[in-house]
LOPA-8817 format. One record per residue (C-alpha): residue in one letter; residue number from 1; x, y, z. Coordinates in nm, 3 decimals. Example, Ala and Ser with C-alpha at 12.3 -4.5 7.8 and 13.67 -1.06 7.14 Angstrom:
# LOPA-8817
- A, 1, 1.230, -0.450, 0.780
- S, 2, 1.367, -0.106, 0.714
# end
This chain:
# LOPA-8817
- X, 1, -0.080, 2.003, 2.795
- X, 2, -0.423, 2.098, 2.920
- X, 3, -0.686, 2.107, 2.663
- X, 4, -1.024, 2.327, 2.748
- X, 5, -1.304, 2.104, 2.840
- X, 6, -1.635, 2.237, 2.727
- X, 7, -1.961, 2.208, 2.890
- X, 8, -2.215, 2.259, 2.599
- X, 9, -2.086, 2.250, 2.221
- X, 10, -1.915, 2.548, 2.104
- X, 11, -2.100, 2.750, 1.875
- X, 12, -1.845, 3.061, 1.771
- X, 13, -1.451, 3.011, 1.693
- X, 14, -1.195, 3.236, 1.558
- X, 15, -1.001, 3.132, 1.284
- X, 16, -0.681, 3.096, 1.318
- X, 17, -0.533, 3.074, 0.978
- X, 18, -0.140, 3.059, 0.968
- X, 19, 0.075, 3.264, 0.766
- X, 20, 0.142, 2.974, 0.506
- X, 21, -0.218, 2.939, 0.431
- X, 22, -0.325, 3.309, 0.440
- X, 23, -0.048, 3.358, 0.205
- X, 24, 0.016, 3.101, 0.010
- X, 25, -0.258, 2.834, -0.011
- X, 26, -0.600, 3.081, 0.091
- X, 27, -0.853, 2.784, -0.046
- X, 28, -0.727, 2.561, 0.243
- X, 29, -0.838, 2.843, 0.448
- X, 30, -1.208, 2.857, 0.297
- X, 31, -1.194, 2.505, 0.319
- X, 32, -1.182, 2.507, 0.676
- X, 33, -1.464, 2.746, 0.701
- X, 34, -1.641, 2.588, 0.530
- X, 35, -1.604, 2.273, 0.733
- X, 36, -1.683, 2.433, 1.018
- X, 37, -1.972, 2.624, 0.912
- X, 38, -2.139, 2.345, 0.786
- X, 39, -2.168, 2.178, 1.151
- X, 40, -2.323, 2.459, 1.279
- X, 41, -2.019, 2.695, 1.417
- X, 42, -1.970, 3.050, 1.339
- X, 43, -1.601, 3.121, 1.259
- X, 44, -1.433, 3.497, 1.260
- X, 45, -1.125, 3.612, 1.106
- X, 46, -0.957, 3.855, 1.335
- X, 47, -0.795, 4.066, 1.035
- X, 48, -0.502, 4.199, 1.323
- X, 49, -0.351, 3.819, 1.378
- X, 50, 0.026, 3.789, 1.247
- X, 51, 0.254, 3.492, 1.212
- X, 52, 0.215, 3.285, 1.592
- X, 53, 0.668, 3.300, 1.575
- X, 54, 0.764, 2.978, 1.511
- X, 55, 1.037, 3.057, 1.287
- X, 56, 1.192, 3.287, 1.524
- X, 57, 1.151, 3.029, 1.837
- X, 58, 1.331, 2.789, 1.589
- X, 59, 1.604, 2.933, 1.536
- X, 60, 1.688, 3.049, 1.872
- X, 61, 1.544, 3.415, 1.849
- X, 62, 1.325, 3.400, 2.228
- X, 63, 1.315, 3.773, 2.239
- X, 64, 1.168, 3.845, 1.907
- X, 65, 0.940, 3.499, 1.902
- X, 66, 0.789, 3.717, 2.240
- X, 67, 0.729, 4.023, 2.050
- X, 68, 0.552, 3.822, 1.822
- X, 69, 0.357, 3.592, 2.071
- X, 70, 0.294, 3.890, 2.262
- X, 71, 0.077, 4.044, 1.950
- X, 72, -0.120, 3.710, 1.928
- X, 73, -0.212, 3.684, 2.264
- X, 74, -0.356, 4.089, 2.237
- X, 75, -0.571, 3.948, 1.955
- X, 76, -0.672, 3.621, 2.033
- X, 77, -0.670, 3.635, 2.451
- X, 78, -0.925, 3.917, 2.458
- X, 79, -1.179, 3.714, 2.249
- X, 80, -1.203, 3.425, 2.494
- X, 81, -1.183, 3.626, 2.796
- X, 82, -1.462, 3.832, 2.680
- X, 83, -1.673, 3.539, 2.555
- X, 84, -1.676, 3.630, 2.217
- X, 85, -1.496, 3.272, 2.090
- X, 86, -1.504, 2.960, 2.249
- X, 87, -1.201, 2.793, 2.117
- X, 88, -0.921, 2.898, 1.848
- X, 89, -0.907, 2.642, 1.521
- X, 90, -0.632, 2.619, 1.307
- X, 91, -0.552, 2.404, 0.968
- X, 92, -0.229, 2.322, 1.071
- X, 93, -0.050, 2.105, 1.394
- X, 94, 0.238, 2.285, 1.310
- X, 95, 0.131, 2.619, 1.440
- X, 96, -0.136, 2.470, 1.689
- X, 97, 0.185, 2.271, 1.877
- X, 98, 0.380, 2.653, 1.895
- X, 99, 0.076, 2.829, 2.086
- X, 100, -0.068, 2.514, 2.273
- X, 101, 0.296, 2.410, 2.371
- X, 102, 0.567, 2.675, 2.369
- X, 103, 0.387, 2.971, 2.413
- X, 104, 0.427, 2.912, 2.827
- X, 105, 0.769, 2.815, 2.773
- X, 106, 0.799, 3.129, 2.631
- X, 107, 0.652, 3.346, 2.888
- X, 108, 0.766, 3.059, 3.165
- X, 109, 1.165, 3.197, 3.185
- X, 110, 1.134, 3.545, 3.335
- X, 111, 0.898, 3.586, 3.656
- X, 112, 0.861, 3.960, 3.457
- X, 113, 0.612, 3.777, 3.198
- X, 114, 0.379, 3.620, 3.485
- X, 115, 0.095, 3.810, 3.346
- X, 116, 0.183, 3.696, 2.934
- X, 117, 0.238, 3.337, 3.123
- X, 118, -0.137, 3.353, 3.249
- X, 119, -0.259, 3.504, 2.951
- X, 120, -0.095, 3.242, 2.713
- X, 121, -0.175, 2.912, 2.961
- X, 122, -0.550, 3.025, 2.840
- X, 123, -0.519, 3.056, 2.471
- X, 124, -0.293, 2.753, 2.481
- X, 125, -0.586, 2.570, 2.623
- X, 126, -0.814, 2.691, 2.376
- X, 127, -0.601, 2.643, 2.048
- X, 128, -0.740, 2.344, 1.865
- X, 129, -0.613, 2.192, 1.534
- X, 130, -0.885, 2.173, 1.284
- X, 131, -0.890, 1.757, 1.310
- X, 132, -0.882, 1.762, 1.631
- X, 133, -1.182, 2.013, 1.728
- X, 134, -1.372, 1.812, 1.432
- X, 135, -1.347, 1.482, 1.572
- X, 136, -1.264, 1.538, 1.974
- X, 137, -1.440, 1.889, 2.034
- X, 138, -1.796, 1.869, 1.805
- X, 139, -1.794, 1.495, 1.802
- X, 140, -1.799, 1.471, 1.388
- X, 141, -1.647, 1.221, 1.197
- X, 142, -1.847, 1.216, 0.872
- X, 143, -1.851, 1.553, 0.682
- X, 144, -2.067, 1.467, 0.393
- X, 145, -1.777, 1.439, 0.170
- X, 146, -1.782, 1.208, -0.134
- X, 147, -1.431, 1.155, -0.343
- X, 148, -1.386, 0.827, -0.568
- X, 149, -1.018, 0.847, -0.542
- X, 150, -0.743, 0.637, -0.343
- X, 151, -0.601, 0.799, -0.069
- X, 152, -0.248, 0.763, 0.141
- X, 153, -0.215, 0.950, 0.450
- X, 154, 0.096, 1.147, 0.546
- X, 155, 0.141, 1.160, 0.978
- X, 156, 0.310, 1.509, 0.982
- X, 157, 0.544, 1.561, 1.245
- X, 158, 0.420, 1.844, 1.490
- X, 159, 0.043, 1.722, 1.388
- X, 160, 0.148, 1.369, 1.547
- X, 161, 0.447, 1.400, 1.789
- X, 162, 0.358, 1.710, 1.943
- X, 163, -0.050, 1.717, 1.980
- X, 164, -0.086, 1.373, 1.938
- X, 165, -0.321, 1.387, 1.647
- X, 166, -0.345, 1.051, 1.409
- X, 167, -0.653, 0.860, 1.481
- X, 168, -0.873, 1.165, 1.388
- X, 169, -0.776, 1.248, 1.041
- X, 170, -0.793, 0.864, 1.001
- X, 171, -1.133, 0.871, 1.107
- X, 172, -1.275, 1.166, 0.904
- X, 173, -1.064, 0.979, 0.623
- X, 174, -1.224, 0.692, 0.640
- X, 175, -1.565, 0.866, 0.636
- X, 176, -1.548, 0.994, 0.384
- X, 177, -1.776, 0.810, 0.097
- X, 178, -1.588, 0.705, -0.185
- X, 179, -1.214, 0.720, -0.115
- X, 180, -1.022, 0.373, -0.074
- X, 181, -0.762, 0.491, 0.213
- X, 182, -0.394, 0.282, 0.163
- X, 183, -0.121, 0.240, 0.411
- X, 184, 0.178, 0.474, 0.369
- X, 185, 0.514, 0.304, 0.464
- X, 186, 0.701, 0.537, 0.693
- X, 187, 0.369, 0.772, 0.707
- X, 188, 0.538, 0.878, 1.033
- X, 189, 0.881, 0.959, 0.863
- X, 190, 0.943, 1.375, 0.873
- X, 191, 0.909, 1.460, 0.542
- X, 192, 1.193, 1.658, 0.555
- X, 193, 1.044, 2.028, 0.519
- X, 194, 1.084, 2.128, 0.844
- X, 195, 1.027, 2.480, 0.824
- X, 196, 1.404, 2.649, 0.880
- X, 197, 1.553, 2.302, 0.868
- X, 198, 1.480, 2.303, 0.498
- X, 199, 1.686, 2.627, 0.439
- X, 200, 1.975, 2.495, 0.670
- X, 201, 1.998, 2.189, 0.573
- X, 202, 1.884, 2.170, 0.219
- X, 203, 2.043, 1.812, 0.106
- X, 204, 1.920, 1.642, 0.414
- X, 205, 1.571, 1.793, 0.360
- X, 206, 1.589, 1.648, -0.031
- X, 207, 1.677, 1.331, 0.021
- X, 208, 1.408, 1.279, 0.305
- X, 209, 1.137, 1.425, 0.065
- X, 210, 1.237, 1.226, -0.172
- X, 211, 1.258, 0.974, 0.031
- X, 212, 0.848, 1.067, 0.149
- X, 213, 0.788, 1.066, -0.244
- X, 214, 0.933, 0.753, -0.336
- X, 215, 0.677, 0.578, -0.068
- X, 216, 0.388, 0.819, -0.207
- X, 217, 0.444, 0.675, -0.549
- X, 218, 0.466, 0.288, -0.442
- X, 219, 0.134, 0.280, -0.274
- X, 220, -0.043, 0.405, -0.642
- X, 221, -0.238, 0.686, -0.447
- X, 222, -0.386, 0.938, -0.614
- X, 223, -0.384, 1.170, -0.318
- X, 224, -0.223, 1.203, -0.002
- X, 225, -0.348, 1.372, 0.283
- X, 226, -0.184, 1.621, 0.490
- X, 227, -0.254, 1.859, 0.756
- X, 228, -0.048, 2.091, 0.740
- X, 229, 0.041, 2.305, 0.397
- X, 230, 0.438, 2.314, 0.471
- X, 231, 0.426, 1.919, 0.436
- X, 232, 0.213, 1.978, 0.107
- X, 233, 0.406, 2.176, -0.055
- X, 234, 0.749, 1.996, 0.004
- X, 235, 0.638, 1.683, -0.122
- X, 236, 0.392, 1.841, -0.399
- X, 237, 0.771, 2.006, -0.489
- X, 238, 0.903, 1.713, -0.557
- X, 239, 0.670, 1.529, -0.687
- X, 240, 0.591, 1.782, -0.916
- X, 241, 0.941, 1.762, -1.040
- X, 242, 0.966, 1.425, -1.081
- X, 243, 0.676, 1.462, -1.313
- X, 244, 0.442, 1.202, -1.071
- X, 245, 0.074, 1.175, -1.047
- X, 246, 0.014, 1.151, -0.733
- X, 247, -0.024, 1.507, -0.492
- X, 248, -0.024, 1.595, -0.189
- X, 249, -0.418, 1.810, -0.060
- X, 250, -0.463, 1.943, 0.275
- X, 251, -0.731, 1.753, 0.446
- X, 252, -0.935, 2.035, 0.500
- X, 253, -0.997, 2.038, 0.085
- X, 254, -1.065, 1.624, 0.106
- X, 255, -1.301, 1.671, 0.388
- X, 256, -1.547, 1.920, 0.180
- X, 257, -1.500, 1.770, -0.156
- X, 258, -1.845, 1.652, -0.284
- X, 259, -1.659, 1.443, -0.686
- X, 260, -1.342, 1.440, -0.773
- X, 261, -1.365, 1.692, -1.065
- X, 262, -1.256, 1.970, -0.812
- X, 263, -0.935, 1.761, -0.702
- X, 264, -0.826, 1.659, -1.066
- X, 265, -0.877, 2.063, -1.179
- X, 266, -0.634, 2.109, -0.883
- X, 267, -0.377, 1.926, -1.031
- X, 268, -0.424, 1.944, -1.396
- X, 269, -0.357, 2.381, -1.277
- X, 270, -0.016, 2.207, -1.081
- X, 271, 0.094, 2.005, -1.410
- X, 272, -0.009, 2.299, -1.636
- X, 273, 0.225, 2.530, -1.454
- X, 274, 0.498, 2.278, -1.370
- X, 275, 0.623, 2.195, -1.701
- X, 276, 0.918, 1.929, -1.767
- X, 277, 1.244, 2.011, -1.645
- X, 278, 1.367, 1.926, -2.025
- X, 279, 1.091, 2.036, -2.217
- X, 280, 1.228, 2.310, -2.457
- X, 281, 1.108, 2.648, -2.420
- X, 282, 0.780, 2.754, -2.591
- X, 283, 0.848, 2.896, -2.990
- X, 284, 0.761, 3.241, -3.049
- X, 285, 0.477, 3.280, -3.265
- X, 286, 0.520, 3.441, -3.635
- X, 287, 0.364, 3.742, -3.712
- X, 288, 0.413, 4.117, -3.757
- X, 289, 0.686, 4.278, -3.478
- X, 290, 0.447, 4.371, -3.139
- X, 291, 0.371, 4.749, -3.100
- X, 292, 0.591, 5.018, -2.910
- X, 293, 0.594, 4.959, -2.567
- X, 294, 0.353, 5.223, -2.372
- X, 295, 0.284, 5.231, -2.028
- X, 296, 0.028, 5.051, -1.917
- X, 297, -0.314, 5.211, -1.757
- X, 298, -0.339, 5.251, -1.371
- X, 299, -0.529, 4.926, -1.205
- X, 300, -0.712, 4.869, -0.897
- X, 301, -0.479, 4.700, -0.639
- X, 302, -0.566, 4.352, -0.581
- X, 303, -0.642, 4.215, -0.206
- X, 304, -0.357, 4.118, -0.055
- X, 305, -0.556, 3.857, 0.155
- X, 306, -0.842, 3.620, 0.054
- X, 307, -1.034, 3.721, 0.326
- X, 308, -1.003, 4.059, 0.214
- X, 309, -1.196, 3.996, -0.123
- X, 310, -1.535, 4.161, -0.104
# end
């Protein structure tokens, strides 16, 4: 895989945030703007990016993954050809590995897609994950975070086996002033998420989470460190149900932490809303019978996006 090599430090990225974490997890996303921002590099949000179509490549659909490809490369190629970025950034190795890797697989099969082929080799060179362009790209390894908790590290599968990454999050980890980092057996071990594997093969994917839990718990970490939100949420899933301590926080949120009052509101909100598969459901308070149902009055729609909030 070539990576782009650059001759002066890159000053302007574009975002690229991943469907999981516009949708889903959105503070991971200001997280990482944040982090970036603070050493000096200008991020954008193109608001046209979709999902990169790893879901669809997984599962065997090539046409419609090159649809979808095709979309990301008329958002994202024009912006590097043009100058405008200097690199791509993303919070997750998952996605990173599907446009730095398969994308000229992709466009590789039918001489037809020569010109998508060309187009992709250049954003695949460019695509960095967020790790990665920290520690190999800017040259950073201390962010200025400070967290007085102990800290495991999870190696998550695309993030290590396909780009390689696992001494960089190690390094910002260890950086960072306060946490005591412990070894996680099996921190290479899949967790068992998987993306579509999950919904194929649900039992297998259980028993290797819980599997991933069981060696969260023994190391008596309060946190474990991820980079990539599919890997979060699976074991924050189960560990959540088995009513543990310990949870899983992209790196991204570690790495611009400045106590640990912002990390233990993050969970206490996970406990509050994950109650005890036994506990009985909440008694009905006395009091006079409630009112006649009316409609209620028209509302503003809320953003759809976090970076759609004004």
């Amino acid at each position: 895989m070539q990576r782009k090599q650059f001759a002066t430090r890159p000053k302007r990225i574009a975002l690229f945030v991943t469907c999981m974490v516009d949708m889903l997890y959105p503070d991971v996303g200001m997280a990482t703007v944040e982090l970036l921002e603070a050493q000096g590099v200008e991020v954008i949000f193109p608001e046209e990016q979709t999902c990169c179509g790893q879901p669809a490549f997984n599962s065997g659909f090539r046409d419609e993954t090159r649809a979808v490809a095709r979309h990301f490369l008329d958002v994202f190629e024009p912006l590097l050809a043009s100058g405008q970025v200097d690199a791509l950034v993303a919070p997750s190795g998952s996605c990173t590995a599907m446009v730095a890797h398969y994308y000229t697989v992709l466009f590789a099969e039918n001489p037809a897609d020569a010109a998508d082929l060309r187009r992709a080799q250049s954003v695949a060179a460019a695509t960095f994950e967020l790790t990665e362009f920290l520690v190999d790209v800017l040259g950073v390894t201390a962010t200025g975070a400070h967290l007085v908790q102990k800290v495991t590290y999870h190696a998550c599968c695309h993030t290590a086996r396909e780009m390689g990454i696992d001494r960089q999050p190690h390094l910002l980890l260890a950086a960072v002033e306060g946490i005591r980092e412990v070894p996680l057996q099996g921190a290479d071990e899949c967790c068992g998420f998987g993306g579509t594997f999950a919904v194929k093969n649900g039992p297998i994917s259980s028993a290797m989470g819980q599997r991933k839990a069981a060696n969260v718990v023994a190391t008596g970490a309060d946190l474990v460190a991820v980079c990539d939100v599919s890997c979060m949420m699976h074991i924050n899933g189960i560990l959540s149900r088995q009513q543990q301590a310990a949870r899983a926080v992209h790196i991204a949120e570690l790495l611009v932490a400045q106590d640990e009052d912002a990390l233990h509101l993050l969970r206490a909100a996970d406990d509050a809303t994950s109650p005890p598969p036994d506990a009985p459901p909440p008694a009905k308070p006395a009091g006079p019978p409630p009112p006649p149902h009316t409609e209620p009055p028209p509302t503003t729609v809320r953003p759809r996006r976090w970076q759609d909030v004004q």
